[in-house]
C-alpha positions as CSV (number, residue, x, y, z in Angstrom):
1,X,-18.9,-3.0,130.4
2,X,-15.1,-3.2,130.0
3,X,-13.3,-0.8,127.8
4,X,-11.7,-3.3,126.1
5,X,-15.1,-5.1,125.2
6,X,-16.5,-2.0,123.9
7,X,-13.6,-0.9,121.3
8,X,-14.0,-5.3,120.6
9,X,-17.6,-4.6,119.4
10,X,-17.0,-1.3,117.6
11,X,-14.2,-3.1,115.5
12,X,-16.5,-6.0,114.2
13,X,-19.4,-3.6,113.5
14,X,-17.3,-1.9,110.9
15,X,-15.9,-5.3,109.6
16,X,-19.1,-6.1,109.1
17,X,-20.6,-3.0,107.2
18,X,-17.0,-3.3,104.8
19,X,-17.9,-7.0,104.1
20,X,-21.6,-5.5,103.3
21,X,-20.8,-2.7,100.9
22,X,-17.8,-5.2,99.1
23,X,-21.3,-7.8,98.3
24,X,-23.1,-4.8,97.0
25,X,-20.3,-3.5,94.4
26,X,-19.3,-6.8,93.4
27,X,-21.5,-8.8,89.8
28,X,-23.6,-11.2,90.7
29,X,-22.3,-14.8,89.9
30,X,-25.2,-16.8,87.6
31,X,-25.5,-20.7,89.1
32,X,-24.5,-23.4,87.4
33,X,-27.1,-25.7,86.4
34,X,-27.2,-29.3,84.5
35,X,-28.8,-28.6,81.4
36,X,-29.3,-31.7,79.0
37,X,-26.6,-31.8,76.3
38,X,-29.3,-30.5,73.0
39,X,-28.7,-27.8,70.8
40,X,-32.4,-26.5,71.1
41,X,-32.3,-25.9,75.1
42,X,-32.1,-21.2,74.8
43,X,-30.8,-19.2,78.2
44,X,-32.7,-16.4,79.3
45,X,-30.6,-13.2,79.7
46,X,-31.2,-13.7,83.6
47,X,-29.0,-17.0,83.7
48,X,-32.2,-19.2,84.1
49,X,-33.0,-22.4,81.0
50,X,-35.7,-21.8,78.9
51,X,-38.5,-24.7,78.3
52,X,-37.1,-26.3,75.5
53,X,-38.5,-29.3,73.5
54,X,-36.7,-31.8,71.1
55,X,-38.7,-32.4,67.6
56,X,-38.4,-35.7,66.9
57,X,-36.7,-37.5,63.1
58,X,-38.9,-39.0,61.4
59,X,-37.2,-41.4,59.2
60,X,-38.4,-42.7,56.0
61,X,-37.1,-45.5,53.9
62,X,-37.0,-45.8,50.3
63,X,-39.6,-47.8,48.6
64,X,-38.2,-51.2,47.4
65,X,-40.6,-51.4,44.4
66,X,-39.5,-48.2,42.5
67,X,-35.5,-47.9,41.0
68,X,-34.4,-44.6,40.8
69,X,-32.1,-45.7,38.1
70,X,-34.8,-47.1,35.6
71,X,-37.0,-43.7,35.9
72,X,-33.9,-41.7,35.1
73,X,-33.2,-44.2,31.7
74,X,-37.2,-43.9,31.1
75,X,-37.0,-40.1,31.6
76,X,-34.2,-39.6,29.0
77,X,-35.4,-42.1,26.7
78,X,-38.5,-40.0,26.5
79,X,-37.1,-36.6,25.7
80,X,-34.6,-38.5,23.0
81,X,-38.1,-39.3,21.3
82,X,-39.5,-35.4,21.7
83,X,-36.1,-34.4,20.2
84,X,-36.6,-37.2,17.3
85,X,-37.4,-35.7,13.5
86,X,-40.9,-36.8,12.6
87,X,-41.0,-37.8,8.5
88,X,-44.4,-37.7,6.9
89,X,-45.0,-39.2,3.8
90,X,-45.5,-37.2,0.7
91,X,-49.2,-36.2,0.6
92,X,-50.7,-33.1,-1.5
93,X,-53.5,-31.4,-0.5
94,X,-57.0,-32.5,-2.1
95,X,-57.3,-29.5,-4.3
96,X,-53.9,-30.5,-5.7
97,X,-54.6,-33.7,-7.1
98,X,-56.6,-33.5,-9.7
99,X,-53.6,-30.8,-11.4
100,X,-51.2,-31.8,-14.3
101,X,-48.8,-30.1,-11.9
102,X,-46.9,-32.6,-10.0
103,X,-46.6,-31.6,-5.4
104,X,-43.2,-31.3,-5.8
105,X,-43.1,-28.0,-8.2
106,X,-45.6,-26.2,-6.1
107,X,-43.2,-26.6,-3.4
108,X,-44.7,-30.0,-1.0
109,X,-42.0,-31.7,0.2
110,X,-41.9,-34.0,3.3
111,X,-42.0,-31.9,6.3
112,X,-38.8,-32.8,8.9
113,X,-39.4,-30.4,11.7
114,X,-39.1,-31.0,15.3
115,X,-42.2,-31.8,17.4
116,X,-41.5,-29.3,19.7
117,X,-40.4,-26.1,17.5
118,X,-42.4,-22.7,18.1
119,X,-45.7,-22.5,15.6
120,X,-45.0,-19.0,15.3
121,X,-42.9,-17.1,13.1
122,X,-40.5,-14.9,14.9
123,X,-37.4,-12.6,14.1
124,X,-34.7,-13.9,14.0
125,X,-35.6,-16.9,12.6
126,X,-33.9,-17.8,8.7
127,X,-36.1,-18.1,5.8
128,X,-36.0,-18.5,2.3
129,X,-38.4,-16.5,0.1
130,X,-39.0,-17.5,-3.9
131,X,-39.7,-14.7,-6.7
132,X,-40.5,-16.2,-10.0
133,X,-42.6,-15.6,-13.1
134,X,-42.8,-13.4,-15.6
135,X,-46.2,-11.5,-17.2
136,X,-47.8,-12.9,-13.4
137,X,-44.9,-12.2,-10.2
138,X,-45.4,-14.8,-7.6
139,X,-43.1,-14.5,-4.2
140,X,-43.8,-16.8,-1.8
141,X,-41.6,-19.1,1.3
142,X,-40.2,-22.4,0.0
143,X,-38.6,-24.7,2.3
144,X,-34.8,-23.8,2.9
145,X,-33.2,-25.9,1.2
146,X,-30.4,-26.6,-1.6
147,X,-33.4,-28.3,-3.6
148,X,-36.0,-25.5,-3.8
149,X,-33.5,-23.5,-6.0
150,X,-33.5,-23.3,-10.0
151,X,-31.8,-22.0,-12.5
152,X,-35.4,-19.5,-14.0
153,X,-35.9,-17.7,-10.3
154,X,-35.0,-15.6,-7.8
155,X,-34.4,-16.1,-4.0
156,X,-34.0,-14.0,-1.2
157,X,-32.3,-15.8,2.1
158,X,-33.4,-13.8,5.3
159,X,-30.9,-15.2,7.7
160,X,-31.6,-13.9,10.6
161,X,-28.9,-11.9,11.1
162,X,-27.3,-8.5,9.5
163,X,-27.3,-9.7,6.3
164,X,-29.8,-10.7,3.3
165,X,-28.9,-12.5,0.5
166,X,-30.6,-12.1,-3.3
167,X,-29.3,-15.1,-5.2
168,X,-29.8,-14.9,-9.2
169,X,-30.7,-17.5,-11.3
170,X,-28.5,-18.2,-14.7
171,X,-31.5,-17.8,-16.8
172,X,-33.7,-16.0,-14.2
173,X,-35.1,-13.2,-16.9
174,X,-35.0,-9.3,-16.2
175,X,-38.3,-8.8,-14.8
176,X,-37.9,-11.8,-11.9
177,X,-34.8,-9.7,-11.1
178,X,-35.7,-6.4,-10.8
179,X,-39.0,-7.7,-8.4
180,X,-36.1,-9.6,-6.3
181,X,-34.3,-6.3,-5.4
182,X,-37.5,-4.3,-5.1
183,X,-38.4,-7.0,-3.1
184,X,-35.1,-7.3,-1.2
185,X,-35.1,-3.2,-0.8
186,X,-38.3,-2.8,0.9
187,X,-37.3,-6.0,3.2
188,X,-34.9,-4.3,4.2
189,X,-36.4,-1.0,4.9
190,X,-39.7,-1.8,5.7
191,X,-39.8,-4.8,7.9
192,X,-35.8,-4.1,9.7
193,X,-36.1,-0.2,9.6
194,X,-32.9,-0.7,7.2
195,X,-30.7,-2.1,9.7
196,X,-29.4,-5.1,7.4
197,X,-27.2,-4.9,4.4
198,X,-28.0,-6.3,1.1
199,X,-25.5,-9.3,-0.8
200,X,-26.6,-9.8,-4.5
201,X,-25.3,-13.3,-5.8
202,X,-25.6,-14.7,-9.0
203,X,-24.9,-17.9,-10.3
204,X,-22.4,-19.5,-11.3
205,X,-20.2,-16.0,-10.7
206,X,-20.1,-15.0,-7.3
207,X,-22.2,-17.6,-5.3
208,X,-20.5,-20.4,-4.6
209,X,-17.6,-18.6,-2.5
210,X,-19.9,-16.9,-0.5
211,X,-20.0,-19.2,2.9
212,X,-22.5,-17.4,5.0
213,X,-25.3,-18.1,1.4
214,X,-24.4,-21.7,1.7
215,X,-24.2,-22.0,5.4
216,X,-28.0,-22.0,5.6
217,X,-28.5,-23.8,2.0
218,X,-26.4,-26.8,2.7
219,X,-24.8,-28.0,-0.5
220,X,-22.3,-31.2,-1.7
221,X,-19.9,-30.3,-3.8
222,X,-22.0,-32.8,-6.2
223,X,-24.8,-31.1,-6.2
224,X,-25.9,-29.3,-9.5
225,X,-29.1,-26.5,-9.5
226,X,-31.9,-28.0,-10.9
227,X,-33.8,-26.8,-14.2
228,X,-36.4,-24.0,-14.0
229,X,-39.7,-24.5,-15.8
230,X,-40.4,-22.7,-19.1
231,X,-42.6,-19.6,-19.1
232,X,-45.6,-21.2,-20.4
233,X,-45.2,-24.0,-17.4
234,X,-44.5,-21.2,-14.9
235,X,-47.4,-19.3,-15.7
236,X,-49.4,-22.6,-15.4
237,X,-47.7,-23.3,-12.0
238,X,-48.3,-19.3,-10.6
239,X,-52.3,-19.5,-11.9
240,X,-52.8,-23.2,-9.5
241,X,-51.3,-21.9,-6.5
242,X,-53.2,-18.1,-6.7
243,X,-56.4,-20.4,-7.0
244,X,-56.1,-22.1,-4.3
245,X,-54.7,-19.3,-1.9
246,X,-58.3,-18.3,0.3
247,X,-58.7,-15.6,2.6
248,X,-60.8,-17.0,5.9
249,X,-62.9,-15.4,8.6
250,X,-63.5,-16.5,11.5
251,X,-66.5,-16.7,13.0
252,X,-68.1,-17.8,16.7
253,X,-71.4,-19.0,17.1
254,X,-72.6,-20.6,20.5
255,X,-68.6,-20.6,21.4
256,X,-67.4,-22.9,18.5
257,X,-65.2,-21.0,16.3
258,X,-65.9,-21.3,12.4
259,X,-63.7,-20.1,9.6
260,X,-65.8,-18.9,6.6
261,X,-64.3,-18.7,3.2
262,X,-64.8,-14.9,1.8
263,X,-62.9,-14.5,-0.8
264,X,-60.1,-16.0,-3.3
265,X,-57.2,-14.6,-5.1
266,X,-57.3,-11.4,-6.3
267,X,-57.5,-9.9,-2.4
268,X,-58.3,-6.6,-1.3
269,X,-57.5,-4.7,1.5
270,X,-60.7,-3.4,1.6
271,X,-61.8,-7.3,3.2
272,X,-60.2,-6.8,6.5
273,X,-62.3,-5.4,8.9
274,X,-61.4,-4.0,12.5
275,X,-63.3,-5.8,14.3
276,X,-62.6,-9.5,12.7
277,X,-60.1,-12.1,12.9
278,X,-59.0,-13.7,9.0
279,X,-56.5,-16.1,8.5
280,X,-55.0,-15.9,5.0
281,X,-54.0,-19.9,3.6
282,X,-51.3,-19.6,0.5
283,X,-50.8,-23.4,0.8
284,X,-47.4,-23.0,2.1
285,X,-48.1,-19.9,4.6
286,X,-50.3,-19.1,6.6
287,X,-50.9,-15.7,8.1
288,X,-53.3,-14.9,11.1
289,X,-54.5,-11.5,11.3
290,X,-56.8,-9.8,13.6
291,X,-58.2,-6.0,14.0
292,X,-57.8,-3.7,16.5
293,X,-61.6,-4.0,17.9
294,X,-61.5,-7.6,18.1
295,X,-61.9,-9.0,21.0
296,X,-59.3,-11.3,23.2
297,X,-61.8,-14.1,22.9
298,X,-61.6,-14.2,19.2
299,X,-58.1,-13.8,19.0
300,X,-57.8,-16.9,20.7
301,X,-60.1,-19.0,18.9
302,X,-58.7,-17.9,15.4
303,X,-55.2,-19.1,17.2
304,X,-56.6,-22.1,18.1
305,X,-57.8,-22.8,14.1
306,X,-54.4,-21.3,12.6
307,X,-53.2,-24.0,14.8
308,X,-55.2,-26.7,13.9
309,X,-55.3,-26.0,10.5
310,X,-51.2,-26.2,10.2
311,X,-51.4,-29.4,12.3
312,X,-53.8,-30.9,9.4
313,X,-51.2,-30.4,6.6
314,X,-49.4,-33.5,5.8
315,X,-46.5,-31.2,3.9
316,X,-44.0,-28.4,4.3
317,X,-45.6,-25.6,5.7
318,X,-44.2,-22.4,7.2
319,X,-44.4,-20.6,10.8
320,X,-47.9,-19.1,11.3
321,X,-47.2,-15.3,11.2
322,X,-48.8,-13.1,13.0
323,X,-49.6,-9.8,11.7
324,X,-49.9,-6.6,13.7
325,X,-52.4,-4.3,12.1
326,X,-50.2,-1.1,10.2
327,X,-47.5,-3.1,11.0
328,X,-48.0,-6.1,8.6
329,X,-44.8,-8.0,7.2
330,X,-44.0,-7.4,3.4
331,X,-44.7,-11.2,2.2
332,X,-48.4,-10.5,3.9
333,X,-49.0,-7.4,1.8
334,X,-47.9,-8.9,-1.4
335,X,-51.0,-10.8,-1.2
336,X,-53.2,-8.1,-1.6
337,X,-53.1,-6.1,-5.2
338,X,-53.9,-2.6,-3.5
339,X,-51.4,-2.9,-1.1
340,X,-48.6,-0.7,-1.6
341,X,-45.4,-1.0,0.6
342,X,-45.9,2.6,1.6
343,X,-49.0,4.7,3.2
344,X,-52.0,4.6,1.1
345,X,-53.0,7.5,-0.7
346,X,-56.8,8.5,-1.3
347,X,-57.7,10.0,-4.3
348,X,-60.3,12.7,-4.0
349,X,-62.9,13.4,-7.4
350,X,-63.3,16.8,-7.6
351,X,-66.9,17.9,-9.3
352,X,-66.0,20.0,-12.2
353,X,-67.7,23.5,-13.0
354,X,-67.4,23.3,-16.4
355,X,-70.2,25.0,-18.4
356,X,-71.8,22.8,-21.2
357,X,-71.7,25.6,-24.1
358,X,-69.4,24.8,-26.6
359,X,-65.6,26.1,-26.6
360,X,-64.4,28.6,-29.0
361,X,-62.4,27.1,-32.0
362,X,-58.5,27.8,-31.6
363,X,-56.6,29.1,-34.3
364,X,-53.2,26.6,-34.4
365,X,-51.9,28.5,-37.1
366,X,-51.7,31.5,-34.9
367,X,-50.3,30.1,-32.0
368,X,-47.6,28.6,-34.4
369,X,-46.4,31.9,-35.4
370,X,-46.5,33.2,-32.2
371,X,-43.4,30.8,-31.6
372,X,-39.7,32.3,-31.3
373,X,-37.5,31.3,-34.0
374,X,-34.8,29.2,-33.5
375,X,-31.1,30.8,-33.8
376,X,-29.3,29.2,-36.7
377,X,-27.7,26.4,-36.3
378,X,-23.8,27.6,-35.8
379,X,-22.4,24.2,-37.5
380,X,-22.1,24.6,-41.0
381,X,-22.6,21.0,-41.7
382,X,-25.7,18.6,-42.7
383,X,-24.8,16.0,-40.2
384,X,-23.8,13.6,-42.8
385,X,-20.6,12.1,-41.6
386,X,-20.7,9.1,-39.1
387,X,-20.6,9.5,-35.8
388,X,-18.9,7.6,-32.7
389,X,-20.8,6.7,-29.5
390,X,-20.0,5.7,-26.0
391,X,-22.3,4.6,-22.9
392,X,-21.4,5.4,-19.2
393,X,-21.1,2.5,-17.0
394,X,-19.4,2.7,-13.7
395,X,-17.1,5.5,-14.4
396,X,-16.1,4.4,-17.6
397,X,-16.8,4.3,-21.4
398,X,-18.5,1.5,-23.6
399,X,-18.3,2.0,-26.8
400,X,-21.9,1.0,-28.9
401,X,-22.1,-0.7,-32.2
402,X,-23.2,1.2,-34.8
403,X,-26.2,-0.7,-35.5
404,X,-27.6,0.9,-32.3
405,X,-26.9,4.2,-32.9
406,X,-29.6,6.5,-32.4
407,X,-31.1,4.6,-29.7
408,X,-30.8,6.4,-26.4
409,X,-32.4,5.5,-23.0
410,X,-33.2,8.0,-20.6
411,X,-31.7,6.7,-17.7
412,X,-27.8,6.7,-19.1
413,X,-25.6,9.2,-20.0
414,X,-23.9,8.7,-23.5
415,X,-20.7,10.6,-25.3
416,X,-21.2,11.8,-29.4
417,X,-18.4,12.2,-31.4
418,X,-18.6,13.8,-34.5
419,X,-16.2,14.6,-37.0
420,X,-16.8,17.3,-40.1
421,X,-14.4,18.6,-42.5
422,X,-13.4,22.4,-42.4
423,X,-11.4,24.8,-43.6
424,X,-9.2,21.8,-45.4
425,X,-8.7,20.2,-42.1
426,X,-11.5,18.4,-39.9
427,X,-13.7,20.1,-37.0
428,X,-15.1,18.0,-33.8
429,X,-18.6,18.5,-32.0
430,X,-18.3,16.5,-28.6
431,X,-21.6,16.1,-27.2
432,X,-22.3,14.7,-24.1
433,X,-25.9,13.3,-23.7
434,X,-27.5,13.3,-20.4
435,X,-31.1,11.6,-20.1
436,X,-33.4,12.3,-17.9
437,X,-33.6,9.8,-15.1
438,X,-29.5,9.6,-15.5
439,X,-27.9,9.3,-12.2
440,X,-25.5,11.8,-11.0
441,X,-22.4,10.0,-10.8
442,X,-23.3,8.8,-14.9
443,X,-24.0,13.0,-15.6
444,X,-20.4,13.7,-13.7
445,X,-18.6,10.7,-15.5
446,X,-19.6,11.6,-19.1
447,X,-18.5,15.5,-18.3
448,X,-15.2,14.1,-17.5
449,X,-14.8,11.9,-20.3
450,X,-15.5,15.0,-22.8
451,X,-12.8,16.3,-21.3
452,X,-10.5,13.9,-21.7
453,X,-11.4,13.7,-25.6
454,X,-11.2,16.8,-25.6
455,X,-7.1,16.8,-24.7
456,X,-6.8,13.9,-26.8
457,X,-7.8,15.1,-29.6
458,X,-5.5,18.5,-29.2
459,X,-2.7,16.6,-30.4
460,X,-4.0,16.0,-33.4
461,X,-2.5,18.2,-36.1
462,X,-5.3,17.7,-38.1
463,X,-8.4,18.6,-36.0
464,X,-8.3,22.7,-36.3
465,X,-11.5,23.1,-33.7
466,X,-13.1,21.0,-31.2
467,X,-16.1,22.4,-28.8
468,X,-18.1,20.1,-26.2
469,X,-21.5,20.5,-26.0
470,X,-23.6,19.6,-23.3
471,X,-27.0,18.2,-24.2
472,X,-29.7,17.4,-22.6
473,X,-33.3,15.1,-23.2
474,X,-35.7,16.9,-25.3
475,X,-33.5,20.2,-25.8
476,X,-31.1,18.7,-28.5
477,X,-29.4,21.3,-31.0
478,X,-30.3,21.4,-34.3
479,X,-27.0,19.8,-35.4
480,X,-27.5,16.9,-33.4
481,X,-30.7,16.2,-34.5
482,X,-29.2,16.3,-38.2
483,X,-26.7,14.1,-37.3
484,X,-29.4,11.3,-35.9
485,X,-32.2,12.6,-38.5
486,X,-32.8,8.6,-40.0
487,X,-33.0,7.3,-36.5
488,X,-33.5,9.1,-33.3
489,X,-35.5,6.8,-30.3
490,X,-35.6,7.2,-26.6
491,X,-36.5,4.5,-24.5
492,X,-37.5,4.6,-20.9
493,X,-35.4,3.3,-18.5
494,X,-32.0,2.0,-17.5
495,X,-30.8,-0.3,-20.9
């Protein structure tokens, strides 16, 4: 071989390994392939198509016999009917109509209530309560309306929110009131914890300007409030509703629930058992309650007839309420006369020891003269001269007429003024009177006032001594029992 040829085939050896090793470092290049022109055709990571397979559409076309547009109009027109007020027509119960007392005073009037309202009573949800009577208390839910009120009652308004309302009759009587606030008071606490605040309102004073009262009680400026009954018809009214007011059991035999009467007005609370279900029917109200040990079977079923039975009453009737035992509302209790609005308290008989022999006779005349003698009185007058009288009320003094004098009540404070001549000019005994069951403020007020009489009567020339004298229930001084010795009475109470 040549030279020449050799160096040739040495040259394109190396060529060859350079194009080699220049293949090896370079990527590889994926092929280009004619895929279809789909969305659902995936590439492997090598470059290669994946099988692939087009779902088909279905299409479906609307059905010619059925307009959207008419089952929209039929739909609406359906809920405007569920919305609609349903009006029954006046209809008492049979038990009421046999009674001289017409439906309309016991409180039946047509019932306008949605169809689709909650059965249930819960929080939140306004409510007008009625107080009225006078020897008997009745308190009961009336419809809430401007109609139910009167003129001889008391109402409480629970609106729902952080406020409830008393409203006061003109000629609603002392004893209607006083149940109203007790009433309102342990609403209040008992059944909100005292979160809500307490607006007295009576009428014809302070009513009519209050907007958030009349907000719920819709009134025209026409309207007048009706007449109350007299007592006589009141008492009449109370005795027909608490006769027909029945406390229910119910009852399950072979799976059909049966309510059983058990008892009438007066109630007990000593006829609810822990293992039963009762419903409780005031005519107006009705109140489901069941024990602790009762079971979820019977709970249903008494439901199911507190249900029923509201559905049965052609006129007004509240929200069922449920009642939680321990944890029952106030109007619930007031149904039962030893039902207290606080924890009952047992009262324990305790045998007694006591020997049958005869007790020793006791000399009084002993134990009189046993007694410490009174100092003497250090008023040299007989309590002869008239006297001048005030009654605290709210920080101030009302002066009495003196045809009450000597009538003191032991939950006020009152101011005596008494003049007596001395040593040729005139001496003054202040007392100020504190009962028993005075408040505080009334105790403070009258101690103030003394003192202001007291200044006043400084600057008199002719008053030569003046002393206050503080004096309290059942430890008067002598003198002041001279100066009241025709007429000295002290009621009980607030006057």
């Amino acid at each position: 071989m040549r030279l020449f040829d050799k160096i040739e085939e040495v040259a394109s050896s190396r060529k060859r390994r350079k194009q080699v090793q220049e293949i090896a470092s370079s990527p590889h290049k994926i092929p280009k392939l004619a895929l279809p022109n789909t969305s659902s055709v995936q590439i492997s990571p090598r470059g290669t198509p994946m099988r692939f397979r087009v779902r088909p559409r279905l299409h479906r076309t609307p059905s010619l016999d059925v307009n959207p547009i008419k089952v929209r109009q039929q739909m609406e027109e359906k809920a405007r009917n569920i919305k609609r007020e349903i009006t029954v027509v006046k209809k008492p119960p049979v038990g009421l109509r046999n009674l001289a007392i017409s439906p309309e005073q016991l409180g039946f009037v047509a019932r306008k209530q949605e169809a689709v309202e909650d059965e249930f009573y819960r929080k939140g949800l306004p409510r007008l309560v009625q107080v009225k009577g006078r020897r008997r208390i009745l308190v009961r839910q009336v419809p809430l309306d401007f109609g139910m009120l009167n003129d001889t009652d008391v109402f409480i308004l629970d609106t729902g929110g952080e406020i409830l309302y008393q409203w006061n009759g003109r000629k609603a009587n002392r004893i209607v009131r006083g149940k109203g606030l007790d009433f309102v008071k342990n609403l209040k606490d008992k059944d909100f914890g005292g979160t809500k605040t307490i607006k007295v309102l009576d009428h014809g004073k302070n009513d009519y300007p209050e907007p958030g009262f009349w907000k719920f009680i819709k009134r025209n400026p026409e309207d007048e409030v009706a007449k109350g009954e007299d007592e006589e018809m009141g008492n009449e009214l109370i005795s027909s509703i608490l006769a027909m007011t029945v406390l229910y059991k119910v009852n399950e035999i072979e799976e059909v629930f049966i309510p059983e009467k058990i008892a009438t007005h007066p109630f007990t609370k000593s006829l609810l058992k822990e293992d039963c279900c009762y419903i409780l029917d005031t005519i107006n109200e009705i109140f489901l309650w069941c024990g602790k040990k009762s079971t979820p079977k019977l709970r249903r079923g008494a439901t199911s007839l507190a249900k029923d039975l509201k559905a049965e009453r052609k006129t007004w009737t509240a929200h069922i309420v449920r009642e939680l035992p321990e944890s029952e509302t106030l109007l619930f209790r007031e149904r039962f006369m030893d039902w207290g609005y606080g924890p009952t308290i047992a009262v324990q008989q305790i045998a007694s020891n006591t020997s049958s022999a005869p007790s020793p006779k006791i000399d009084i005349k002993k134990l009189i003269s046993n007694l410490p003698k009174l100092a003497p009185d250090p008023v040299a007058d007989d309590g002869k001269q008239d006297p001048k009288i005030w009654r605290i009320e709210e920080f101030a003094k009302i002066e009495m007429k003196p045809e009450n004098y000597g009538e003191f009540f032991s939950g006020e404070s009152y101011i005596v003024l008494y003049k007596y001549p001395w040593k040729n000019k005139f001496a003054a005994q202040i007392y100020f009177w504190q009962g028993r069951n005075s408040s505080t403020t009334d105790k403070g007020t009258a101690a103030l006032i003394t003192r202001d009489i007291n200044t006043a009567l400084q600057n008199d020339g002719r008053i030569a001594s003046i002393k206050d004298v503080r004096t309290l229930q059942n430890l008067e001084t002598p003198h002041f029992m001279k100066v009241f010795s025709e007429f000295y009475v002290i009621h009980q109470g607030k006057e």
